[in-house]
Each structure stands twice: as C-alpha cells, then as structure tokens.
Backbone as ProteinMPNN parsed JSONL, in Angstrom:
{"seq_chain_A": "XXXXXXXXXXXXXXXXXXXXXXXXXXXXXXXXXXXXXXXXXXXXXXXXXXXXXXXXXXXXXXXXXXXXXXXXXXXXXXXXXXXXXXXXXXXXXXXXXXXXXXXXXXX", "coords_chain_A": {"N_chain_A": [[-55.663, -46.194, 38.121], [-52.897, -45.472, 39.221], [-53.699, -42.351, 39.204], [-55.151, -42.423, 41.105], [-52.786, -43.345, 43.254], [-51.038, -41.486, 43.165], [-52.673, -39.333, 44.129], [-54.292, -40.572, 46.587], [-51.155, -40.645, 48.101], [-49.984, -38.068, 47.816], [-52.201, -36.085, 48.796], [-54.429, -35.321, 51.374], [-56.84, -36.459, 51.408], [-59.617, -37.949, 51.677], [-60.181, -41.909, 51.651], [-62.505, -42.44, 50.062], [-63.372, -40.214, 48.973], [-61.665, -40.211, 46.71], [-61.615, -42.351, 45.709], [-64.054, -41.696, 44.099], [-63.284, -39.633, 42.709], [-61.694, -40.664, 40.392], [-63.241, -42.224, 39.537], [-65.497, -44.163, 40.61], [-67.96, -45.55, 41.89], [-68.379, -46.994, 44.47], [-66.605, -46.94, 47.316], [-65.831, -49.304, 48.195], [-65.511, -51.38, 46.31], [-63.71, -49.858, 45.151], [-60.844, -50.09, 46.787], [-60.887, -52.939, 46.462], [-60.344, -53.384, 43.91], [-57.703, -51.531, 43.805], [-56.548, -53.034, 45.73], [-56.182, -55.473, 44.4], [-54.68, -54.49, 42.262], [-51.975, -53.519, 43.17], [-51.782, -55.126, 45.41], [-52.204, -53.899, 47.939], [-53.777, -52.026, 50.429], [-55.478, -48.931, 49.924], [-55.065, -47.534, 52.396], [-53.494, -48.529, 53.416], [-51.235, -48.043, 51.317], [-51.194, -44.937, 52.261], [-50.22, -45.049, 54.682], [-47.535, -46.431, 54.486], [-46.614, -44.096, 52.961], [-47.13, -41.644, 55.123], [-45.693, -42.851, 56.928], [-42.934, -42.437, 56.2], [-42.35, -39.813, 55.779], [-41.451, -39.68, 58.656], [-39.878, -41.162, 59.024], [-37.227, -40.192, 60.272], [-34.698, -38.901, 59.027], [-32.938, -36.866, 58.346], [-32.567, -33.436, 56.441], [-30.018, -31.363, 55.699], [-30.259, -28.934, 54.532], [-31.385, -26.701, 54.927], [-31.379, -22.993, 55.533], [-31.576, -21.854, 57.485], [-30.451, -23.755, 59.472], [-32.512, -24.935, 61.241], [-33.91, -28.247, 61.412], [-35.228, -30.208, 58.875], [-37.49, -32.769, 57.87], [-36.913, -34.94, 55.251], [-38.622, -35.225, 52.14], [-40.913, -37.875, 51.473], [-40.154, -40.988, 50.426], [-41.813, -43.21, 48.593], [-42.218, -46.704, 48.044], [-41.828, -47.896, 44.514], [-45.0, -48.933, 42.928], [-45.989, -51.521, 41.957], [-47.69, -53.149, 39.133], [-49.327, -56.136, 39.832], [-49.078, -59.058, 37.518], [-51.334, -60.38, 35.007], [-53.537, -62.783, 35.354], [-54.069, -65.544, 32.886], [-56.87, -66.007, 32.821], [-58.382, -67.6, 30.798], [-57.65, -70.047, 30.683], [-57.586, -71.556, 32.952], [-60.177, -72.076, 33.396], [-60.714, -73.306, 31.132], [-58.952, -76.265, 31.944], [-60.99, -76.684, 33.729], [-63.382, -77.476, 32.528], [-62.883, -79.022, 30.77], [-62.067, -81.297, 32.484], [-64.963, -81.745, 33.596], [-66.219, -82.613, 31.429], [-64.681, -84.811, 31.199], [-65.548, -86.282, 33.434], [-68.795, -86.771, 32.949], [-68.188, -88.248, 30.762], [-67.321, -90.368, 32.076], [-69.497, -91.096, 33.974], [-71.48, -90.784, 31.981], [-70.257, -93.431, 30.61], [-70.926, -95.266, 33.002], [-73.656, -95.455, 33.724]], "CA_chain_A": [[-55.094, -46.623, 39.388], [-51.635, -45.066, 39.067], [-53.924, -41.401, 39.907], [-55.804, -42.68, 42.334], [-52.043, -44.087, 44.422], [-50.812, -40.733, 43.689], [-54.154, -38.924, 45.643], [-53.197, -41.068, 48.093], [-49.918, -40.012, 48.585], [-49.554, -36.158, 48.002], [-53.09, -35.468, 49.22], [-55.073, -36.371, 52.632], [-58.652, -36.826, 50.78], [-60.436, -39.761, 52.249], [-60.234, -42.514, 50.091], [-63.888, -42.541, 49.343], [-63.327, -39.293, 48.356], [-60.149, -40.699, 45.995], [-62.4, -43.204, 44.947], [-64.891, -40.688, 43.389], [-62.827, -38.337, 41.447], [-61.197, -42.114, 39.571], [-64.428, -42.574, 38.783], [-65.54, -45.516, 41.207], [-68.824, -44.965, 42.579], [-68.192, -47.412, 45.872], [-65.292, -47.091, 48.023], [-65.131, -50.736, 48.559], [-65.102, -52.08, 44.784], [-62.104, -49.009, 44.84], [-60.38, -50.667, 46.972], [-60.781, -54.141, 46.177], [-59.349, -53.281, 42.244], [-56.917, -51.247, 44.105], [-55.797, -53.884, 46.491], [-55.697, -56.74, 43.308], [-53.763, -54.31, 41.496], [-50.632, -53.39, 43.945], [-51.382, -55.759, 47.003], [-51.823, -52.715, 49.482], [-54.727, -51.665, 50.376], [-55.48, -47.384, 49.641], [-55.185, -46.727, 53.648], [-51.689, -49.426, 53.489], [-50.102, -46.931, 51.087], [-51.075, -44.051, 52.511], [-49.863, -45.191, 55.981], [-46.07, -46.217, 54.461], [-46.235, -42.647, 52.465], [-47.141, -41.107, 55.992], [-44.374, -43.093, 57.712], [-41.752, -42.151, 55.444], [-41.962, -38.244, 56.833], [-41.226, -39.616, 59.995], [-38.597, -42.055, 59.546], [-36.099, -39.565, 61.147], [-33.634, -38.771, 57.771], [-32.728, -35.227, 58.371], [-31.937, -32.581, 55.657], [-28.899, -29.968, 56.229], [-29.898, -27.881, 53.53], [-32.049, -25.337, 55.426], [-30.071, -22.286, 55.788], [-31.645, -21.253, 59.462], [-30.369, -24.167, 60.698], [-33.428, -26.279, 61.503], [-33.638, -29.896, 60.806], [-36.519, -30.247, 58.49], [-37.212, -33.777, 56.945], [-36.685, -35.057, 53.906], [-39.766, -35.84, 51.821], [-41.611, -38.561, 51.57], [-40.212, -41.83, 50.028], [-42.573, -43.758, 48.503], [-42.134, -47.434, 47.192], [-42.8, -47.731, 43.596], [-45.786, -49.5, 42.914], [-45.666, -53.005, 40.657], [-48.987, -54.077, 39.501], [-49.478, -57.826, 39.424], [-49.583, -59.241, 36.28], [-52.493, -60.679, 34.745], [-53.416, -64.378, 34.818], [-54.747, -66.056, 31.735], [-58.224, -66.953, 33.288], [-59.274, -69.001, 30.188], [-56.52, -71.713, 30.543], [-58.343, -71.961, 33.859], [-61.771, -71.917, 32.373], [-60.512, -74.629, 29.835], [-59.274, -76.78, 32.682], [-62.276, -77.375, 34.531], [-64.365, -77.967, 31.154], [-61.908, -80.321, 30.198], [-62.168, -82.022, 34.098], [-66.513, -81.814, 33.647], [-66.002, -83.357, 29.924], [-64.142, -86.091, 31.649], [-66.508, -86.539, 34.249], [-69.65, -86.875, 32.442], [-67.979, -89.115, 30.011], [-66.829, -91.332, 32.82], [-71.122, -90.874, 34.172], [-72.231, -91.722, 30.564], [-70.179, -95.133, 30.841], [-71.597, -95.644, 34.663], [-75.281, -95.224, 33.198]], "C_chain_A": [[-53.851, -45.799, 39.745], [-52.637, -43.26, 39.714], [-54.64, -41.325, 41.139], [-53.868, -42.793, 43.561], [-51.361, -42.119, 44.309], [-51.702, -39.162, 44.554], [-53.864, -39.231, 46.91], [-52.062, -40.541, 48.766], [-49.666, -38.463, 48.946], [-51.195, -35.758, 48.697], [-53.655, -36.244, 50.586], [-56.267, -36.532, 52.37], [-58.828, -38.145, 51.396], [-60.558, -40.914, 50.997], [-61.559, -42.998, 49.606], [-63.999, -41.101, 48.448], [-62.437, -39.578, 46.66], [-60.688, -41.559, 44.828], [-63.449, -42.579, 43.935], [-64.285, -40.377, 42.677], [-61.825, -39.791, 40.6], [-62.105, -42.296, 38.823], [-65.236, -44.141, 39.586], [-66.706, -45.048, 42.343], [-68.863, -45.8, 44.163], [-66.739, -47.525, 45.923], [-64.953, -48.509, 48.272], [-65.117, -51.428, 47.137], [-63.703, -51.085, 44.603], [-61.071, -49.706, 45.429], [-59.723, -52.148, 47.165], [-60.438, -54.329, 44.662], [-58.012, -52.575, 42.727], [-55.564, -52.184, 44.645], [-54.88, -55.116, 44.873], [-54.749, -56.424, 42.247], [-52.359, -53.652, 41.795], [-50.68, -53.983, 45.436], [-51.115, -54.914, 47.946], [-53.56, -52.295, 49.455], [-54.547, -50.276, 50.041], [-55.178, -47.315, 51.135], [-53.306, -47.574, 53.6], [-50.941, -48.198, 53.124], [-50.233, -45.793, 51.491], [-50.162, -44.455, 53.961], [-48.058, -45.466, 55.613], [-46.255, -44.661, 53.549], [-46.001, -41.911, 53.641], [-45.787, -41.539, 56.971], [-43.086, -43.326, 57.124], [-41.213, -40.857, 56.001], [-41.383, -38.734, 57.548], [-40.247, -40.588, 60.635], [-37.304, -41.735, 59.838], [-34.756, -39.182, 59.932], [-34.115, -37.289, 57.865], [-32.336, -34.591, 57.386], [-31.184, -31.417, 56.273], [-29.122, -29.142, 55.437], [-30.51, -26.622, 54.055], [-30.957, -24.57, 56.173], [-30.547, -21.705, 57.278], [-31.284, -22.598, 60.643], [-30.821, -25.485, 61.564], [-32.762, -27.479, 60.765], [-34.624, -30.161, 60.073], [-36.27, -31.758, 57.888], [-37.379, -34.012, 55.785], [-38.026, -35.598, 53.572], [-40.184, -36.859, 51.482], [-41.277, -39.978, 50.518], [-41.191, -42.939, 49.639], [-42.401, -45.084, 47.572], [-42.63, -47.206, 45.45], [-43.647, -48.915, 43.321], [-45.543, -50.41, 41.361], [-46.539, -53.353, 40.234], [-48.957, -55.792, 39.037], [-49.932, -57.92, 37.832], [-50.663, -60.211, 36.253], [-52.662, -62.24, 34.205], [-54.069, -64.671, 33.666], [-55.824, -67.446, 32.418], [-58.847, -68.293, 32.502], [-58.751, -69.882, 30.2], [-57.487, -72.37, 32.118], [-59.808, -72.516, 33.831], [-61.74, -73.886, 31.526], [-60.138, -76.084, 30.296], [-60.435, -77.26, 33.413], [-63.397, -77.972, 33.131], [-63.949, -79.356, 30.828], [-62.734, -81.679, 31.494], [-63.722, -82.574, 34.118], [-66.644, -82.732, 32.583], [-65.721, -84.939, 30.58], [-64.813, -86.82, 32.121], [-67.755, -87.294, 33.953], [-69.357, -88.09, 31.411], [-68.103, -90.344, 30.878], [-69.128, -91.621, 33.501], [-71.892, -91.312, 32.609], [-71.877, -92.9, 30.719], [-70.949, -95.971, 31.741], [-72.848, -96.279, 33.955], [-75.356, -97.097, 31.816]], "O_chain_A": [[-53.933, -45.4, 40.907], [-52.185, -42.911, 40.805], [-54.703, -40.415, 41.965], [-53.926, -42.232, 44.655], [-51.256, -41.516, 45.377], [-51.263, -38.3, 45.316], [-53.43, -38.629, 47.892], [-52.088, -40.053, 49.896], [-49.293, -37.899, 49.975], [-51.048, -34.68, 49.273], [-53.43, -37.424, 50.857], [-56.93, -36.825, 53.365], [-58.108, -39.141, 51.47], [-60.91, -40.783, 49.825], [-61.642, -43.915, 48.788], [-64.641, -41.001, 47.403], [-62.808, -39.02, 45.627], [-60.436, -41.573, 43.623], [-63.569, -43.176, 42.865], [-64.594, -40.814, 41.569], [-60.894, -39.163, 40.095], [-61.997, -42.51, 37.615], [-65.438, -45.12, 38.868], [-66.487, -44.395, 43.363], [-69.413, -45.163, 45.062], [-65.923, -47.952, 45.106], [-63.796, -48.828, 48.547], [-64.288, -52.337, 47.184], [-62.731, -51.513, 43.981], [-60.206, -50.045, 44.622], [-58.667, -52.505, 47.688], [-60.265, -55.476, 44.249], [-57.036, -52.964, 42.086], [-54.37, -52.206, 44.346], [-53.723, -55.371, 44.54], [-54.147, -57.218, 41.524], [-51.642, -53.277, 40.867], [-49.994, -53.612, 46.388], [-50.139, -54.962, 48.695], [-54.312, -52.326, 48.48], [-53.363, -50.069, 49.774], [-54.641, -46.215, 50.998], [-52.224, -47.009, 53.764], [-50.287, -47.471, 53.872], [-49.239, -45.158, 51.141], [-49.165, -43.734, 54.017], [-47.25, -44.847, 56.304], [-45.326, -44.041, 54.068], [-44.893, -41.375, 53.681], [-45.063, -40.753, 57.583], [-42.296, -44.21, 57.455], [-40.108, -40.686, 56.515], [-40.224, -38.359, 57.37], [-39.886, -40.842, 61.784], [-36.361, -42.523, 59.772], [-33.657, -39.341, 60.464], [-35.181, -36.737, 57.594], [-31.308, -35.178, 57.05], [-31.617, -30.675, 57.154], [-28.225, -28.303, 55.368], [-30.132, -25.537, 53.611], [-30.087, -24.952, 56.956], [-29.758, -21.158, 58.048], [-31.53, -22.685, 61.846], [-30.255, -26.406, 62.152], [-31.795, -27.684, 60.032], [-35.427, -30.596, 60.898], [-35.155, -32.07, 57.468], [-38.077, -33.224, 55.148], [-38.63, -36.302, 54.381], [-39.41, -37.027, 50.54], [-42.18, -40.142, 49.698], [-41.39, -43.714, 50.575], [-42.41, -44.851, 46.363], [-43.592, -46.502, 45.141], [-43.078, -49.998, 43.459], [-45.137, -50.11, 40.239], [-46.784, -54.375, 40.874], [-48.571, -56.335, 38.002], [-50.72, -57.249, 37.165], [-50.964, -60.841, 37.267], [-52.216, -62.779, 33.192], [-54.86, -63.769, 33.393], [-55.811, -68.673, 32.525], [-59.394, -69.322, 32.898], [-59.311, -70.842, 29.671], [-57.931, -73.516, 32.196], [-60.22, -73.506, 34.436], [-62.37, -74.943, 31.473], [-60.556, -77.058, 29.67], [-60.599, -78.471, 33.563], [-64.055, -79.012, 33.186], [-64.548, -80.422, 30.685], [-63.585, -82.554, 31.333], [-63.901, -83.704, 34.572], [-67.256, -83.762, 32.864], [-66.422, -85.941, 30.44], [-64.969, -87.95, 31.66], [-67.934, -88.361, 34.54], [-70.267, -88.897, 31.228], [-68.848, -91.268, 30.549], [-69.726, -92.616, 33.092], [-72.781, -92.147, 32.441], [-72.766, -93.716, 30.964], [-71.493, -97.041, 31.468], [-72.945, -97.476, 33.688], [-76.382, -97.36, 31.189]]}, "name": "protein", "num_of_chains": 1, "seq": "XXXXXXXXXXXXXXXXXXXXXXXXXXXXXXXXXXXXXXXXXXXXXXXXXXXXXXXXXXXXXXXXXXXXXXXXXXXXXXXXXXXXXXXXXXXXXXXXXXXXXXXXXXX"}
C-alpha cells in the first residue's frame, strides 16, 4: 500500500494502472483495501497531492527571478489500526448460545 500511495503521488498512471504493478488484478478491490487502509480513496490522494502544487506558496530561490512553486506537500498517511474481529465473532456466538438456550426452554 505505502507503493501504491506513493504512484499516486509522484506519478500520473491511472490508478488501474497503479493497481496492477501492486499486484491487484481489479481496480476496485485496489481501491477498496486502499480506501480501508488510509480512508482516502487512490483518486482523494491524488487530488490533495495535485492541490498542493497549486496552493499558491511561492519559492524565491530561482535565480532568474521567476516564481516557481514549491513542491508538493503531501499529508502523511496513518493506516487504521486493526480491529480484533474475533471478540466480535465471539460476541454474536455467545448472543446465538443464549438464544437457543432460551428456544430449548420455550420448546
């Protein structure tokens, strides 16, 4: 994931393209592990990478003069951490257990 966001960023490849060279034979399972693992979609971060150029922060260092801008700020990316599905899992079992017990008495 981490080469896929920087594809994104420094390059303009399509992100089906982006999605390929990761190793992710559909563009929409790419972006739906993408999304679950920094809450942006692949077109999101490219679009704040792209509107970072253009958020008007001038550099003085060019010696002719011009105004060229500064490059490309890019949040850094956080990935969500990872829930512990089986406590969830172990809940509802528990909840069905209950259930059925309470349906055995009924009976």
């Amino acid at each position: 994931m981490e080469r896929s966001a920087e594809l994104l960023v420094e390059s303009s490849l399509p992100v089906s393209t982006v999605a390929r060279r990761v190793g992710y034979r559909s563009p929409a399972q790419f972006a739906k592990a993408f999304r679950r693992q920094y809450q942006l979609t692949p077109t999101e971060l490219r679009g704040i990478s792209s509107n970072s150029t253009t958020n008007g922060v001038i550099s003085m260092d060019c010696k002719c003069g011009c105004q060229t801008p500064e490059p490309p700020q890019v949040p850094p990316l956080r990935p969500r951490p990872k829930r512990d599905r089986r406590r969830g899992l172990e809940r509802r079992l528990e909840g069905l257990d209950r259930r059925l017990q309470e349906l055995d008495k009924a009976a």
